[in-house]
N, C-alpha and C positions, 0 to 999 in steps of 0.2 A: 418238365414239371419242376417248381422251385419249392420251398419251404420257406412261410413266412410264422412270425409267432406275434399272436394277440394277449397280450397279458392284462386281464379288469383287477384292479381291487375295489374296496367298498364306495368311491366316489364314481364306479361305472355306475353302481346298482341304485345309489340315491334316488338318480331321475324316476325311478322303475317304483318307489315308494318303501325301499327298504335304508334303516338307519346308520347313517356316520358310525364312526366310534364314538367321534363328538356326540352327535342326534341319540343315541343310547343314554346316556347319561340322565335325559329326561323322562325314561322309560323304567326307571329300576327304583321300585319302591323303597320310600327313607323309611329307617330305621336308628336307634342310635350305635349301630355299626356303621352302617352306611355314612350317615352324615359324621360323623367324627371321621372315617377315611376320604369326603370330599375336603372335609379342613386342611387334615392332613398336608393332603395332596398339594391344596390349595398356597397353602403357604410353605409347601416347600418345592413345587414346581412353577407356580404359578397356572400355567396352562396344561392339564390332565384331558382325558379323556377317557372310557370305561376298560381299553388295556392297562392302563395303571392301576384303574382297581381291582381289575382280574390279578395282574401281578401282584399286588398287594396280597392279594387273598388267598392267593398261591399258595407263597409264602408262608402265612400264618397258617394254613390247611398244615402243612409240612412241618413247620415245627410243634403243630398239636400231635401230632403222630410219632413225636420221641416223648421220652421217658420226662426230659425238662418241660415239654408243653402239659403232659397233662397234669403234671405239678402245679404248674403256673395256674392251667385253667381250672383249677377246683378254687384257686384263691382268688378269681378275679368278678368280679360283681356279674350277677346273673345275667345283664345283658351280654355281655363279653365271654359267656363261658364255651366251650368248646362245641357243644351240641348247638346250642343258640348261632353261633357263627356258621356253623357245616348247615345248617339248615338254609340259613342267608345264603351262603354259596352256590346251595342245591338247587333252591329260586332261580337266584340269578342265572346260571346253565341253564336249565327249564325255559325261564323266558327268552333266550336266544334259540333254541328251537322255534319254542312258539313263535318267535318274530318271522325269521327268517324261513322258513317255512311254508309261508306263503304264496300263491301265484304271484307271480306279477300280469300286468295287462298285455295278452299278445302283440296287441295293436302298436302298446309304445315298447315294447319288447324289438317287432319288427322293424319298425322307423327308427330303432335306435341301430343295431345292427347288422341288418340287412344290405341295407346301400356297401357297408362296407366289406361283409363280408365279400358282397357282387365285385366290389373292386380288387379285394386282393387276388380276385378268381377260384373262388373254391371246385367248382367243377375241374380246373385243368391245375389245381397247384394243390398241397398240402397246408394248411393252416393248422400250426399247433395253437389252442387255445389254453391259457395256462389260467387260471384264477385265484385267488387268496378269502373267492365269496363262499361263503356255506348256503348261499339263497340256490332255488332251481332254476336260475337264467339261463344258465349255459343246455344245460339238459334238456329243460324245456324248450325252448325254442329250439334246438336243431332234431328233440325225434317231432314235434309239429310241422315243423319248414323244412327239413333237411335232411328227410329220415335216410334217403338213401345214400347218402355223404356223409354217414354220420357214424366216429370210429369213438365209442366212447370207453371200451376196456372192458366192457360190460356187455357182450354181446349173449342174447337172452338174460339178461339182469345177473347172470353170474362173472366174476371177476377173473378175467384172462387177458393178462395186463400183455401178451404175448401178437395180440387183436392190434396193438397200438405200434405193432413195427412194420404195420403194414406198407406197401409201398403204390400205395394209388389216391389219387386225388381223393379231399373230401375236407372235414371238420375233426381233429383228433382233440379228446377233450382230456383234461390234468387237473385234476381237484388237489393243491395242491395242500390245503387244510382240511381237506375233506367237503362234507357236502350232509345235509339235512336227511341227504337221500339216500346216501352210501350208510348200511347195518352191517353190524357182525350178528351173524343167525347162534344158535345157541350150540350146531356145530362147527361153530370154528369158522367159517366160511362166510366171504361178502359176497354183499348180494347191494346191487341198485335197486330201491324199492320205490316203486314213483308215487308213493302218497306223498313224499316228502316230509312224510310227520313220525312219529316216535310210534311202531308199531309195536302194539304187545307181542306179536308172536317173535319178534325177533330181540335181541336181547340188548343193544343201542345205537345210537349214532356213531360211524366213525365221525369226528372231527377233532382239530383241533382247536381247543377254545382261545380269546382274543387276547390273552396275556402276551405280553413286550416278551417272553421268554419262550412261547409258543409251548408250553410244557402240556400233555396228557398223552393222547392215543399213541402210539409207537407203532403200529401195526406196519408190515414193510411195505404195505400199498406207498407209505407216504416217499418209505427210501423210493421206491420205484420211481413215483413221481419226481423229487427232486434229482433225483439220476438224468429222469430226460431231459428236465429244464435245463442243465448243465449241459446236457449233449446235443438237447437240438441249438442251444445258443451257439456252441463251437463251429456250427455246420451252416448257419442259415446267415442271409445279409441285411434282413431288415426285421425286427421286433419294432412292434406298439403298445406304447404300454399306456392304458387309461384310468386312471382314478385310485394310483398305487403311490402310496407315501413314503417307499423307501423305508421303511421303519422296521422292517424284519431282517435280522440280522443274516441267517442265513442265507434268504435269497438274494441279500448285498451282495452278501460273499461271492454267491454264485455268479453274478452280473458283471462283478470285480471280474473276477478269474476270465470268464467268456470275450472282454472286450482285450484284458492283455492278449488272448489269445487266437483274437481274430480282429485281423486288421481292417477286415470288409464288413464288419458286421454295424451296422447303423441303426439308432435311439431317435424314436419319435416316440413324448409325452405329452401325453392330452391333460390336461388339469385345468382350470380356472382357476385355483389358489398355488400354481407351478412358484408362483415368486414365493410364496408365503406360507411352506410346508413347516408342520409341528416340529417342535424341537426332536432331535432323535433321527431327523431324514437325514441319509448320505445324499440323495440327489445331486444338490452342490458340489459336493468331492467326485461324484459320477462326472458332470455336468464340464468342471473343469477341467477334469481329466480325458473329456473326449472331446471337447473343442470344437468344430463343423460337424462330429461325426454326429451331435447330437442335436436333435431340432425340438422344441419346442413351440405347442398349442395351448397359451394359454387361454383356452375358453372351455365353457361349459359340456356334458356329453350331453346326450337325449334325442339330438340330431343327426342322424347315420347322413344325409344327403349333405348337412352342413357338413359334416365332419371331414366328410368325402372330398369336398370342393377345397377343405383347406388342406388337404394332403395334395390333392391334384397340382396347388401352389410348387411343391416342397419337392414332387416327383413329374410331375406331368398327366396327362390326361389316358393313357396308354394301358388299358386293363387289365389289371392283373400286375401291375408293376413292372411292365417291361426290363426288359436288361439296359437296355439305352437310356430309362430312367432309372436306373442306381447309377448307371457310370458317370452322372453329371458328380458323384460324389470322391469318383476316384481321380 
């Protein structure tokens, strides 16, 4: 039995009908906050997308909350004052539940990864699936298709991260921002709640929201997660990573550390914009620093059987990833 790791961020979920960070931008009602922070942005990064104005907002949330912000905000013109802006912010969070929140379609749900889970062999291997989505892709489709291979930390909807060192074939799932699905109940205690929506009886989402600083929920589910990410990388010889832009600082870091310290462990990225990541991706520094160990797919996802066939390229035809197909790499 091997360990391989499938890591989606938001260019997996696109095809699924859920939004970029770019595609969000066109979803967040103007205001004159809003539009003066796309200006902003505009002319002083050129290329933004709705993490920068999370961070932006961040920010300002934070210095309203000292002694000098709400100084500032009693002198500053009613659209800009402190309640006006928290309100904007409170939207904004709101409408990323509501977005993401949503089913996606089984059908292209399955043809997207389906074929490949089949190929990495989840029946006879371990697949850690690691995510950066707050959508219910991951969840949904493995208790639909997978329920009985399917190790999501959450065994009964209550949170027993202890379920995920199990040691037999299947799907082990890692929210590493959290999840739409994932609540804190009013005591104390997470719970998986499969509406996926903001349930009144429980008191909210774990997640963390899409700011460049990754700043809110602290809850140690997240240490958890980013513990294993770090330790199944040290252990395993092949991760996939689809529709991740590199732009999170600490799961660089993590990726950093994993590759000094495993000489066998091999990078395939799936991206159609691989050459043309936003300003803020390590990719390139990853990229040149691992040299053959790293292969690149520059094309689209949404196609599990394509996707399949171009891996096949890259490893061979042999299910489940043979050992004889990684040693073409040693």
């Amino acid at each position: 039995m091997k360990d391989y790791i499938l890591f989606t961020g938001a260019g997996a979920s696109k095809p699924l009908g859920y939004p970029t960070t770019v595609d969000f931008l066109d979803m967040i009602p103007d205001s004159p906050i809003v539009k003066s922070a796309r200006e902003f942005l505009k002319e002083k990064l050129g290329r933004y997308d709705v993490e920068h104005i999370v961070t932006l907002f961040e920010t300002i949330d934070k210095f309203f909350g000292t002694d000098a912000g709400e100084f500032i905000s009693k002198r500053l013109p009613v659209d800009y004052q402190k309640s006006n802006f928290q309100k904007i912010y409170r939207d904004l969070k709101r409408l990323f539940l509501e977005v993401y929140s949503k089913l996606p379609d089984l059908k292209k749900l399955e043809a997207a990864y389906m074929p490949l889970l089949e190929y990495l062999g989840y029946r006879e291997n371990k697949i850690h699936w690691f995510t950066t989505n707050y959508d219910p892709t991951l969840d949904y489709l493995c208790i639909k298709k997978l329920s009985d291979y399917y190790i999501s930390g959450f065994p009964n909807n209550e949170w027993k991260p202890e379920t995920l060192e199990a040691n037999k074939a299947g799907v082990y799932a890692y929210f590493l921002h959290g999840s739409t699905a994932i609540h804190r109940r009013e005591d104390g205690d997470i719970v998986l709640a499969r509406n996926y929506k903001m349930n009144p009886r429980l008191d909210y989402n774990v997640l963390v929201y899409p700011g460049l600083t990754k700043e809110g929920e602290k809850h140690p589910i997240f240490e958890f997660y980013y513990n294993a990410l770090r330790d199944r990388l040290r252990k395993t010889e092949l991760v996939i990573v689809i529709g991740f832009s590199f732009r999170d600082r600490d799961i660089n870091e993590i990726f950093m550390e994993a590759f000094n310290e495993n000489d066998g462990l091999r990078l395939v990225v799936v991206d159609s914009g691989i050459n043309n990541l936003p300003e803020g991706s390590s990719f390139p520094e990853l990229r040149e620093k691992l040299g053959e160990r790293c292969i690149t797919i520059p094309k689209p996802f949404g196609d599990g059987k394509d996707l399949v066939e171009e891996i096949k390229k890259v490893f061979g035809k042999d299910k489940g990833l043979a050992r004889k197909a990684i040693e073409k790499f040693e």
